[in-house]
C-alpha positions in Angstrom: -116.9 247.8 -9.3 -116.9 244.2 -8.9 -119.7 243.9 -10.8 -118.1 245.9 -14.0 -115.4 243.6 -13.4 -117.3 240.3 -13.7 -118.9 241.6 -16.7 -115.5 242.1 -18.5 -114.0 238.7 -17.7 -117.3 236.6 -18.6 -118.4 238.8 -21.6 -115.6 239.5 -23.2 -114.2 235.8 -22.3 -117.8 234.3 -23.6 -117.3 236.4 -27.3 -114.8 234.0 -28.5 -117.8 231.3 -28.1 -120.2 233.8 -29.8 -117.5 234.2 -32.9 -117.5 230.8 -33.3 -121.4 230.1 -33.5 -121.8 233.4 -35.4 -119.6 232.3 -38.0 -121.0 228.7 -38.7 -123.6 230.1 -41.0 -122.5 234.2 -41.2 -120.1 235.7 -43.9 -117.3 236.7 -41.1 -115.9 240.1 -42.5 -119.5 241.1 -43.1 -121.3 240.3 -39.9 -118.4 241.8 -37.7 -118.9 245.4 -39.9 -122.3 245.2 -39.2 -121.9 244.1 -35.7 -119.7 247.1 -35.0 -121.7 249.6 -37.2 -124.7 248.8 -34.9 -123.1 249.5 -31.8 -121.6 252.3 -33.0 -124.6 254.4 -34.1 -126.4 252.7 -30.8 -123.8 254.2 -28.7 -123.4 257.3 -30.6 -127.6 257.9 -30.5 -127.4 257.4 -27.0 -124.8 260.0 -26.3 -126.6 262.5 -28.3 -129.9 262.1 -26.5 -127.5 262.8 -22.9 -126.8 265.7 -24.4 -122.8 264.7 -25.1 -121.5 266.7 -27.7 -120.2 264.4 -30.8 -118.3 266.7 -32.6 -114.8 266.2 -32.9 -111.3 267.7 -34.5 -110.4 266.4 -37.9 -107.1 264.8 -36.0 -109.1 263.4 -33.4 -111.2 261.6 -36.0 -108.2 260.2 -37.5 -107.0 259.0 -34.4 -109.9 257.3 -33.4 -110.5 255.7 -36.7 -106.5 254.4 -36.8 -107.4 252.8 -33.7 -110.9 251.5 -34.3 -109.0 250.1 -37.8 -106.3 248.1 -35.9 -108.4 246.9 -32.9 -111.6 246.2 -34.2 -111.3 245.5 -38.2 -107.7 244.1 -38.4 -108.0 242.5 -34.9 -111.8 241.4 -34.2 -111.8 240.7 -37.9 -109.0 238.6 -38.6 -110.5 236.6 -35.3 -113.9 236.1 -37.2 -112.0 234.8 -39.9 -109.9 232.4 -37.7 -112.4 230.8 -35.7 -114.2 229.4 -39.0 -111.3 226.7 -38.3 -109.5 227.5 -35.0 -111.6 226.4 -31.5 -112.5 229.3 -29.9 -110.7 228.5 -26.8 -107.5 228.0 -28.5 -108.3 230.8 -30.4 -108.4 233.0 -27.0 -105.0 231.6 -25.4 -103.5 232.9 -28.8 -105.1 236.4 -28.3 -103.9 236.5 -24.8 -100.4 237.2 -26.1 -101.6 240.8 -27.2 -99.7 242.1 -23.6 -96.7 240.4 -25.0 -96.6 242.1 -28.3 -97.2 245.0 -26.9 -93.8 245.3 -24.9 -92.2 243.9 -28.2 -93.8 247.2 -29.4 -92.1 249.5 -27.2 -89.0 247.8 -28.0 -89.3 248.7 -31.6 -90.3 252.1 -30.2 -87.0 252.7 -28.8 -88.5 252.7 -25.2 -86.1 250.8 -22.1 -87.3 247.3 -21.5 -86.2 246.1 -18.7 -85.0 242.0 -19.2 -87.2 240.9 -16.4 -90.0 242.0 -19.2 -88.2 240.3 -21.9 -88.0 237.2 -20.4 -91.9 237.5 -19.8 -92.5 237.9 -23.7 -90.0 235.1 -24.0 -92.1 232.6 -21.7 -95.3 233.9 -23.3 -93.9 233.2 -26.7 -92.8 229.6 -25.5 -96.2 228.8 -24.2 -97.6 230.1 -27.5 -95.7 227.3 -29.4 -96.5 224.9 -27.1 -100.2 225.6 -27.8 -99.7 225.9 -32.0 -96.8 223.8 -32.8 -97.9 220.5 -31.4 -101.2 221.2 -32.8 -100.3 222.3 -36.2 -98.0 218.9 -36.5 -101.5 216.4 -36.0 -103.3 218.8 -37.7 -105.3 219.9 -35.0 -104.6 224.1 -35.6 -105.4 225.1 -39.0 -101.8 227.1 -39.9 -103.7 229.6 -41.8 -106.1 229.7 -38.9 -103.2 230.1 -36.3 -101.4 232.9 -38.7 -104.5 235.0 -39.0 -104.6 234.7 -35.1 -101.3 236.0 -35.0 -101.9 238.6 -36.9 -105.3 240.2 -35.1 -102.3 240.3 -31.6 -100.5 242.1 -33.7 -102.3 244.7 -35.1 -104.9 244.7 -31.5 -101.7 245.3 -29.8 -100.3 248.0 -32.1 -103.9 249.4 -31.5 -103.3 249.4 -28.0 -99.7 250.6 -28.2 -101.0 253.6 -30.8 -104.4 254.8 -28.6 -102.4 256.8 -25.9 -100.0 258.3 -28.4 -102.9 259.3 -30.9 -105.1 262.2 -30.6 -108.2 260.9 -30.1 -111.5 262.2 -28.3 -111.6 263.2 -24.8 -114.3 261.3 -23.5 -113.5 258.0 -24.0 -117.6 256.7 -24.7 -117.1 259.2 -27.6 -114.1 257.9 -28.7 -115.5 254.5 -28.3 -118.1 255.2 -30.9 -115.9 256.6 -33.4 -113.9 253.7 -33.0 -116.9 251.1 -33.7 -117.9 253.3 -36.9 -114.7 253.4 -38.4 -113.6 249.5 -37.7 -117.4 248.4 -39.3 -116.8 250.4 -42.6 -113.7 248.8 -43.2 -114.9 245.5 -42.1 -117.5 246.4 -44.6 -115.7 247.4 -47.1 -113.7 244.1 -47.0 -116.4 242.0 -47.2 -117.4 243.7 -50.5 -113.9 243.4 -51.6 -114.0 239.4 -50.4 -116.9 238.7 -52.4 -119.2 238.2 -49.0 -121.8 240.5 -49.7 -122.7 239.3 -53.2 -122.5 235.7 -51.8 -125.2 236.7 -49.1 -127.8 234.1 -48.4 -130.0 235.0 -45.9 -131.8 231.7 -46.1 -128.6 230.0 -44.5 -128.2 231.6 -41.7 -129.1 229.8 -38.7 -130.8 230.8 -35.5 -128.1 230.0 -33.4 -125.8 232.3 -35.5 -128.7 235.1 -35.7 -129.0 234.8 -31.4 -124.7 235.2 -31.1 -124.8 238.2 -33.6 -127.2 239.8 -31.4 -125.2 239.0 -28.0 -122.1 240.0 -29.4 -123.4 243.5 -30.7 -125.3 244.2 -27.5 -123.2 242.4 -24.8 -119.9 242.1 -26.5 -119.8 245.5 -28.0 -122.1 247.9 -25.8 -122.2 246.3 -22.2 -118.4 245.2 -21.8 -117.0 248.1 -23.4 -119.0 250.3 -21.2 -118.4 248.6 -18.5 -114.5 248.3 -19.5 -114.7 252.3 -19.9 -115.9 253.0 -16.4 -113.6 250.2 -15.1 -110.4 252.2 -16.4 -112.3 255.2 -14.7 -113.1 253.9 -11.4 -110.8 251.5 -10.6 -106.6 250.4 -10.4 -105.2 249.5 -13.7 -103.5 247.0 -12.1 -107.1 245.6 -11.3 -108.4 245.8 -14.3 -105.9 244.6 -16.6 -106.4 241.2 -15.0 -109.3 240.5 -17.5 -106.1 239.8 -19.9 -105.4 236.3 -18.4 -109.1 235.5 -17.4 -111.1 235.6 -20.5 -108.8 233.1 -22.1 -109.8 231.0 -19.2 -113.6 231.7 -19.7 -113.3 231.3 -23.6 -111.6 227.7 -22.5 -114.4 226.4 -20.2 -117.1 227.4 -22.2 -115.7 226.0 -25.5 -115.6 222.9 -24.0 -118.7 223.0 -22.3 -121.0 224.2 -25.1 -119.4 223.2 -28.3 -117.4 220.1 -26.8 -114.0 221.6 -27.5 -111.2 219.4 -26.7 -109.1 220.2 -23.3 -105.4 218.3 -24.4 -102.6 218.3 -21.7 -101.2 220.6 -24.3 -103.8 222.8 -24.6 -103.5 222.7 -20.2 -99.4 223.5 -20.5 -99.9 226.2 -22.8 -102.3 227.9 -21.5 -101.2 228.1 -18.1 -97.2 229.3 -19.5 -99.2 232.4 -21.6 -101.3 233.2 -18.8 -98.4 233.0 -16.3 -96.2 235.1 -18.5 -99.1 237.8 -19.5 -99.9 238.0 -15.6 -96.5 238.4 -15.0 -95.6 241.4 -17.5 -99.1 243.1 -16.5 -98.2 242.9 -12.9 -94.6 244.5 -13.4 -95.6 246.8 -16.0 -98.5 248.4 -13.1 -95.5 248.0 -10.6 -93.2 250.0 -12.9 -96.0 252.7 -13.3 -96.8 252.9 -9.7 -92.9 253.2 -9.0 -93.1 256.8 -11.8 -96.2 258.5 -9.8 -94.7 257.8 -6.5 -91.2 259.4 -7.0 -91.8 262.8 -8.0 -94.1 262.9 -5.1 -90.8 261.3 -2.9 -88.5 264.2 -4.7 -91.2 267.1 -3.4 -91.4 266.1 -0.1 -87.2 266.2 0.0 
């Protein structure tokens, strides 16, 4: 378990790095189709020779592509974009709000939210200001950067917010796969549209670039979310959800370690108010779920 665990927070916190080295010399729509695409068909070849049957309803597939759409092509992709300008570490406190947007979410939804939640997105929406504002003011944040930031939370989190109320496959590595199929078409697809793919110059890309491709389609794409999969299998979700305000620390240290990203106080207060407010709503969210299994047990009993 722990071990799944570890591999979550430091893979999934180290693909922020990754981005950023990919996309020094990679068209970014392009390589993250590809990236996806790969895994996909890796996964889905690997499931097929287990014996795991791949077909699926015509309403699962839709599900599973909506979501694979939001998460991985409107959310990973709109990241690659973003971290041609934004530091990667910034990049990953920004993300961190996704648990934020997705109360906000339910709110829209028409679900209760209590207003010891709101005041969570409230604090988590502070601390993201602290981070962009200041930044965008000296010029440090690219705005355009820092809005197609915001909007990867946004459509990751209606992902997120959408999966459990879609119809998607049972088995969750099968849904996985469908997911990574459907995100790398589109991502694809809008490279064609951008002009990336006739602009390909294979001559360009760099080694360094070539070497995070390849960690982020085996490690970032295959191993975490495998690992991620039997996590939610094997383990509290109250456990596992804490990779939500860890990777932004790993993304953080390792920005600044390897591509001498600059730690500002602001950058310190910022962080520390999102991850606060994101540990906060997880925490109370998992409370407020343990609090619905335990009662009708509590009413049978009476």
């Amino acid at each position: 378990m722990w071990l799944a665990l570890g591999i979550v927070y430091v893979v999934w916190g180290s693909t922020y790095l990754a981005i950023a080295i990919a996309v020094q010399t990679l068209p970014p729509l392009f390589y993250s189709g590809v990236r996806f695409a790969i895994a996909g068909l890796i996964l889905a070849g690997w499931l097929a020779l287990r014996g795991v049957d791949l077909r699926i309803s015509r309403r699962e597939l839709g599900g599973a592509a909506a979501v694979g759409m939001l998460m991985l092509a409107g959310g990973n992709g709109l990241v690659s974009l973003a971290e041609r300008t934004v530091p990667s570490g910034v990049a990953a406190l920004i993300v961190a709000s996704i648990p934020l947007w997705i109360v906000v979410y339910r709110m829209i939804a028409g679900e209760r939210v209590g207003r010891d939640l709101l005041a969570g997105v409230l604090l988590g929406l502070v601390g993201v200001a602290v981070l962009v504002v200041p930044g965008g003011l000296n010029g440090t944040v690219d705005p355009v950067g820092a809005l197609m930031l915001f909007g990867a939370t946004l459509s990751w989190a209606l992902g997120t917010f959408l999966s459990p109320r879609l119809e998607t496959p049972r088995n969750a590595l099968v849904s996985t796969a469908y997911q990574m199929l459907a995100g790398g078409v589109v991502l694809v697809v809008a490279a064609v549209g951008n002009g990336e793919v006739a602009q390909l110059e294979p001559a360009t890309f760099s080694a360094r670039s070539l070497i995070a491709f390849a960690y982020l389609v085996v490690f970032g794409s295959l191993v975490a979310y495998t690992a991620y999969t039997w996590l939610l299998q094997n383990a509290s979700v109250s456990l596992v959800s804490t990779y939500a305000f860890v990777n932004p620390v790993v993304a953080v240290v390792l920005g600044a370690l390897i591509l001498s990203e600059p730690i500002t106080p602001t950058i310190v207060v910022g962080a520390a108010v999102i991850v606060v407010a994101v540990a906060f709503i997880v925490f109370r969210q998992n409370a407020a779920r343990r609090a619905e299994r335990i009662a009708p047990t509590a009413e049978a009993a009476d």
